[in-house]
N, C-alpha and C positions, 0 to 999 in steps of 0.2 A: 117603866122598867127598862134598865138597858143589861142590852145584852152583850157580853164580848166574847169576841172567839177568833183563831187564828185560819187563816188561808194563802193557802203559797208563801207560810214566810211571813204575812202580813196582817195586824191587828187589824181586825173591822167592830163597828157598833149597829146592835139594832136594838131599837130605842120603841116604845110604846106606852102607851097613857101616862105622860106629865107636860107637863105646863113647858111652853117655850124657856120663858126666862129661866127657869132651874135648867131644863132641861140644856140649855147652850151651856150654862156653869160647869155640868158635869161633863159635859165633852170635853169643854175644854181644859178644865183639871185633867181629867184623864191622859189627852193627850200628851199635856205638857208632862205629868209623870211617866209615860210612856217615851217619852221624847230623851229625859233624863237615864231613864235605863237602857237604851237602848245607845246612847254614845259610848258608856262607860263599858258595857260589855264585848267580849272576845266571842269567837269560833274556836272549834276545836283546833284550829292553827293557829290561834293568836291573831287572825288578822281581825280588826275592825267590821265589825257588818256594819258599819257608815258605808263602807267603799265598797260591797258589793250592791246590784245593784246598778251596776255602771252599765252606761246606751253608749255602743259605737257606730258611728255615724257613717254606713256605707252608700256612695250613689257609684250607679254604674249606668255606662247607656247601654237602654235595650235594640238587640241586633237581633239578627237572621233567627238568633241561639234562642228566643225566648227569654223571659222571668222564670219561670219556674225553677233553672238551676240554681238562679240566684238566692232563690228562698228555701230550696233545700239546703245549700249548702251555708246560707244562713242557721236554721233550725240544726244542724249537724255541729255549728259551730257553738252554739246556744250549749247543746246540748254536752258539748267536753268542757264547757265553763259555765259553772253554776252563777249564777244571779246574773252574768249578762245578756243583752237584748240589742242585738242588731236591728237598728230599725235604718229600712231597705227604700230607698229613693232607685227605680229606676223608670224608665222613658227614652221614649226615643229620642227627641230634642232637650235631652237633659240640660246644657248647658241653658237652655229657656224658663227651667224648672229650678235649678240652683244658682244659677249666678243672682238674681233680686237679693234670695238670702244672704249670701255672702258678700254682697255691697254692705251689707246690712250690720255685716260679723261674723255670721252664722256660720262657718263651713263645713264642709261632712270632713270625717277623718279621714277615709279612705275613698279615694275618685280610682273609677276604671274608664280611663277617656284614651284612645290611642292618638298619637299626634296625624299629623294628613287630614285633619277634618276640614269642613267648610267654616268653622268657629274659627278655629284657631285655637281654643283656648287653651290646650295643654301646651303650646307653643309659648305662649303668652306666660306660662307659670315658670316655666321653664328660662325665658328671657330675664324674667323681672326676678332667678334665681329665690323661687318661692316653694322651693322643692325640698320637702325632709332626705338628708341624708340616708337609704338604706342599704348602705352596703352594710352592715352589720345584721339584716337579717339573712345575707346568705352564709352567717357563721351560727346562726339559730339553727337547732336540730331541728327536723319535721315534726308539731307534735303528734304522738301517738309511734313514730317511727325512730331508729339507731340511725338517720340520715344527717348531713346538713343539708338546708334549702340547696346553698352551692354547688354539693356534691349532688343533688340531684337534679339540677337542669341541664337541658344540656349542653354542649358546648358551643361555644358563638352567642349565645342569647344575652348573657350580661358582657359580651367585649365588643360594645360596639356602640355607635356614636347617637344610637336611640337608647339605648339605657343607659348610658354615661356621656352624657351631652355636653359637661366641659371639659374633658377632656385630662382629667384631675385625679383618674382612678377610681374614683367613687362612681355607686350604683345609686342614681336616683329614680331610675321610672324601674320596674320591674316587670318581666317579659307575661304576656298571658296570651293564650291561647293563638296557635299557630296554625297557620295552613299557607301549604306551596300556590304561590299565584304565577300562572299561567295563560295559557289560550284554551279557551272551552268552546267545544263547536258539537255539529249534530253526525256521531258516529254512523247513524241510518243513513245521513242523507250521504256522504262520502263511500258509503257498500253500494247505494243505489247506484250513483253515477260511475263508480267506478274508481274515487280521486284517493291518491296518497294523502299523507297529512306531509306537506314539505318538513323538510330537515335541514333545510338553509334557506334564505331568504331569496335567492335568487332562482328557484323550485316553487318561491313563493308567489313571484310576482308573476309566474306562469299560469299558476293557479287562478292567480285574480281575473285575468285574462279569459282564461274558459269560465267561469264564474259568470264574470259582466256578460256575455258573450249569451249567458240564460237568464238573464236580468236580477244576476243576486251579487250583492256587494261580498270586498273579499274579508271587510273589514267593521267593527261598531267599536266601542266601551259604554260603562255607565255614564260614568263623568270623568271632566279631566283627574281628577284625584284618583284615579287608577292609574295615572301615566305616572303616578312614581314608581310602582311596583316593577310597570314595562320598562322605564328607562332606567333603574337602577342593574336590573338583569340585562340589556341590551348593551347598558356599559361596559358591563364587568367582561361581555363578550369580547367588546371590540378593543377594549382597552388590557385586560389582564389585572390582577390583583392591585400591582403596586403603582401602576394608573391609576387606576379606579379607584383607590384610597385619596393620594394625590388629588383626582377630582373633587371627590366629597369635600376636600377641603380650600377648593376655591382656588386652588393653584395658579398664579402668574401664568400664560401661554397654555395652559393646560387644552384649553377650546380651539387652539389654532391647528392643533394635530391632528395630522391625517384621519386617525382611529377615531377623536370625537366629529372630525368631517362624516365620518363615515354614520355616525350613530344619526348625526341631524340630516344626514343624505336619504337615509331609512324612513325615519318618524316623516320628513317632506312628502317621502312616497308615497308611506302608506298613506297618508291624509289625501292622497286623492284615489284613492281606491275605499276611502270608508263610506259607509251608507250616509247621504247626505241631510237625511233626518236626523243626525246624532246628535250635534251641539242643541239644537230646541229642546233636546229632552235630556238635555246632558246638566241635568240637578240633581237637587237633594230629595226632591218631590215628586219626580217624573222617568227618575232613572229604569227604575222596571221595564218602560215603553223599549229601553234602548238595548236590555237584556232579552225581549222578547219576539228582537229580530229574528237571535238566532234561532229560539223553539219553532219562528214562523219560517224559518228558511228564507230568510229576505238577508240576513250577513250570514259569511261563514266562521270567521273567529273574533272572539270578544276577550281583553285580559283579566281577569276574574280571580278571586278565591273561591274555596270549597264550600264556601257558605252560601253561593251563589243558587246551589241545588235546593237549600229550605226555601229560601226567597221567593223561588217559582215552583214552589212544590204543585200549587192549586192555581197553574198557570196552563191554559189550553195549548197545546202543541200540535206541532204535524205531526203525520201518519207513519209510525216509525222510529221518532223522536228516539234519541240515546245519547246519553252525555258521552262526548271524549274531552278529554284533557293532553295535552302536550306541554311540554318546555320552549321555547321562543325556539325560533330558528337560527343554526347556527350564521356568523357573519359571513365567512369561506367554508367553503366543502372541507371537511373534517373538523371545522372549528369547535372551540366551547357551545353548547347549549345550555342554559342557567333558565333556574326559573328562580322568581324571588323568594324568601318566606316572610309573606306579613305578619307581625306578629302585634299583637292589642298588648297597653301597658297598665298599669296599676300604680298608683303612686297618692302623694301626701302632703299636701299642703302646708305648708311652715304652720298654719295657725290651727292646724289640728290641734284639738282639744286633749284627745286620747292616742297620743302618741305611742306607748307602750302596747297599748292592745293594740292598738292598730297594725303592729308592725307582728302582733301573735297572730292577728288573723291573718295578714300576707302571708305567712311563712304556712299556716293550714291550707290556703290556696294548692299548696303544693303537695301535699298530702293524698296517698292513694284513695282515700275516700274521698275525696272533695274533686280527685281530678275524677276520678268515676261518675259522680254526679254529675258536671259538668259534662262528657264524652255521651253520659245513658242518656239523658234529659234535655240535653241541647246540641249535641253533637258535638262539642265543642272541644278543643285537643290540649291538652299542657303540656309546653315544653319539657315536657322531664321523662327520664329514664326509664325504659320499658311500656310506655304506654302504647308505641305502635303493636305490638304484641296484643293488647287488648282491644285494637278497632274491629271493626263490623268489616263485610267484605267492601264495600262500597268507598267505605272511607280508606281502607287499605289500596286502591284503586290509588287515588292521589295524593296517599303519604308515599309510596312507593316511586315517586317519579326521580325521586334523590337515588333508589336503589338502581335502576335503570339508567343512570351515567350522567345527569344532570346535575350541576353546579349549584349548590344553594348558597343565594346571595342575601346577606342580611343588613347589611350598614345601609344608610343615608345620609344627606347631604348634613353637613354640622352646623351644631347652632353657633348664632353671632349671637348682638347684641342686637337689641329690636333698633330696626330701619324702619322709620314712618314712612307708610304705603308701600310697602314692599316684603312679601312672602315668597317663600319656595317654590308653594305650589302657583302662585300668582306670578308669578314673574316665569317660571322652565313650566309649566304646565298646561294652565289655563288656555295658555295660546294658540294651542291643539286644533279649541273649538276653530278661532279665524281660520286657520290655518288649513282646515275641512271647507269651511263657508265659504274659505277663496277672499277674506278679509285683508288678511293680512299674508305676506308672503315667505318665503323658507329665509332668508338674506335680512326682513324686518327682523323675524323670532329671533335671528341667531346672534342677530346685534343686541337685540335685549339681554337675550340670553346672556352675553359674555360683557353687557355693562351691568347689569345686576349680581353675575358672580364677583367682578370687581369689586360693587358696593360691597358684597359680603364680607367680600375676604378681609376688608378694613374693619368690619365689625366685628371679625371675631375672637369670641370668649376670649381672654387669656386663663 
């Protein structure tokens, strides 16, 4: 006997006491009459139930923030469109996890990869101009909201040379989740001794001074891929807006001026006041170690985002322990102070499958419910309108450092055309490490430094 009956939507068979061979016959008649009525029929809107039903392919890499936001804000998205099914790829080394497939064909519709990784790879999508056009979803409404995406980010997040990378007007990566990167050090341990937190650099290196003087370095990071965040802010100090633009874009002489003397006179210094364990741990694998000077009181400032607090949440500390946070030191007494904002992008593959949805779910990303889920669940912050209003005390702590008279610095260095063996961060960054080690010296870097922005400048975009 077979039996049929519907669930979620979908015919199923349960089948008992007959013989195989009939029994296959009658399935498969069934089906195929089942298969016939089911193309030719409508919904109560005329669309096709052939096309609902549809999987959109999201991978994101998992951070500080957790999975869970990810899969709420999947099931939330599930849930305002009937028949689709986000199915959720994410990992830490995502790029290990999805690129096989995508050699293959395969690719997800929607990547949340921010550029500055040790891969490369949103670089790389980005060079080889494999990026769906989305400036048209910041003219999409929010759905469930009277907004545009546009009208609700905020401002600086899509004019800048990370979300429009040739430089053409269009919006190809899309901004997600922000936090002010800074210096994070242990607020207990500066009550104990008594020390200010300097407000210029030259306050600083006084610091370092009584520091070493008790055997604690003045200095750590994770890895070099935090020196973009410091040197984009350090620039924008010493140089001024319409320098610093100018840099970003590889400028002729730009490196010969005083003010960038100044910026690699600084980053020289600091590197010999940094804790001299840093470069051994200054990876993808081991960075923790280099973060947990400062809980151990062995550095006093490290450059950091706000995600740095989940990371070492279940991290042993000294006696005392309190996060502070600051803006980089200004260059001269009264100068600018800037701290950067990092911000993670989202973006679309040319060979996404599901372009249309893909580009409904970006624009719900921005969404008062999705960006809740994301802030309650992971901590995690959306550039858009009124949300500082909704943080917790804590994270109000380091949204506020903008409120408190610090610069916030968004752009970075602009993309060329790929240069075989040669990157941004590989070429101005990495060097850091030597540079600590005593490898290589401040006159090696800075000749790199300004034969590799030359390479650039010749490659870039038109």
């Amino acid at each position: 006997m077979i039996f049929l009956y519907q669930k979620n939507g979908v015919f199923r068979f349960k089948i008992r006491g007959m013989k195989m061979k009939k029994l296959l016959c009658l399935v498969l008649a069934g089906v195929m009459t089942l298969s016939v009525a089911a193309c030719g029929s409508k919904d109560d809107g005329g669309k096709d139930k052939a096309e609902d039903g549809k999987t959109l392919k999201v991978a994101a890499v998992e951070t500080a923030y957790g999975k869970d936001m990810w899969e709420k804000v999947a099931d939330a998205f599930e849930a305002a469109n009937e028949g689709v099914t986000v199915e959720l790829t994410i990992d830490k080394k995502l790029e290990d996890v999805i690129t096989p497939d995508m050699k293959a064909g395969n690719y997800p519709d929607v990547i949340m990869r921010a550029v500055g990784a040790e891969s490369g790879m949103t670089e790389t999508f980005i060079r080889d101009n494999n990026l769906v056009d989305l400036t048209d979803v910041l003219e999409m409404t929010v759905p469930g909201e009277e907004v545009t995406v546009g009208e609700k980010i905020l401002p600086g997040f899509t004019e800048n040379t990370i979300t429009n990378p040739y430089g053409d007007g269009k919006t190809y990566l899309m901004p997600m989740f922000y936090g002010p990167c800074g210096l994070f050090y242990n607020q207990g341990l500066f009550e104990e001794k008594g020390w200010t937190v300097p407000t210029t650099w030259d306050e600083m290196w006084e610091l370092g001074e009584k520091a070493k003087a008790e055997g604690i370095a003045l200095f750590t990071y994770p890895t070099t891929g935090y020196f973009d965040a410091f040197f984009y802010a350090l620039l924008h100090e010493a140089m001024g807006e319409e320098a610093f633009t100018k840099a970003l874009q590889y400028e002729e002489g730009i490196w010969d001026t005083p003010e960038a003397q100044k910026v690699f006179d600084i980053i020289g210094k600091l590197a010999s006041y940094t804790e001299k364990t840093t470069p051994a741990n200054a990876n993808d694998n081991d960075f923790q170690k280099n973060q947990q000077l400062i809980l151990d009181n062995k550095a006093l400032f490290m450059p950091n985002g706000n995600w740095v607090i989940g990371e070492m949440k279940e991290a042993p500390r000294a006696e005392g322990f309190e996060w502070g946070f600051t803006a980089l030191p200004a260059v001269e007494q009264g100068g600018e102070r800037a701290s950067y904002s990092f911000f993670e992008q989202t973006w679309m593959p040319k060979e996404a499958k599901n372009q249309d949805l893909g580009k409904e779910f970006i624009a719900f990303l921005y969404s008062d419910e999705a960006a809740e889920i994301f802030a309650n669940e992971g901590g995690a912050v959306q550039p858009i309108a009124g949300m500082s209003d909704k943080l917790k005390d804590d994270a109000k702590t380091y949204y506020s450092i903008y409120d408190t008279g610090a610069v916030a610095v968004l752009d970075a260095f602009a993309t060329t055309e790929p240069v075989e063996g040669l990157t941004v961060r590989g070429a101005f960054f990495d060097p850091v490490n030597s540079l600590v080690s005593g490898d290589k010296t401040q006159e090696d870097w800075v000749k790199q430094f300004k034969e590799a922005s030359d390479t650039f400048r010749g490659a870039l975009k038109k």
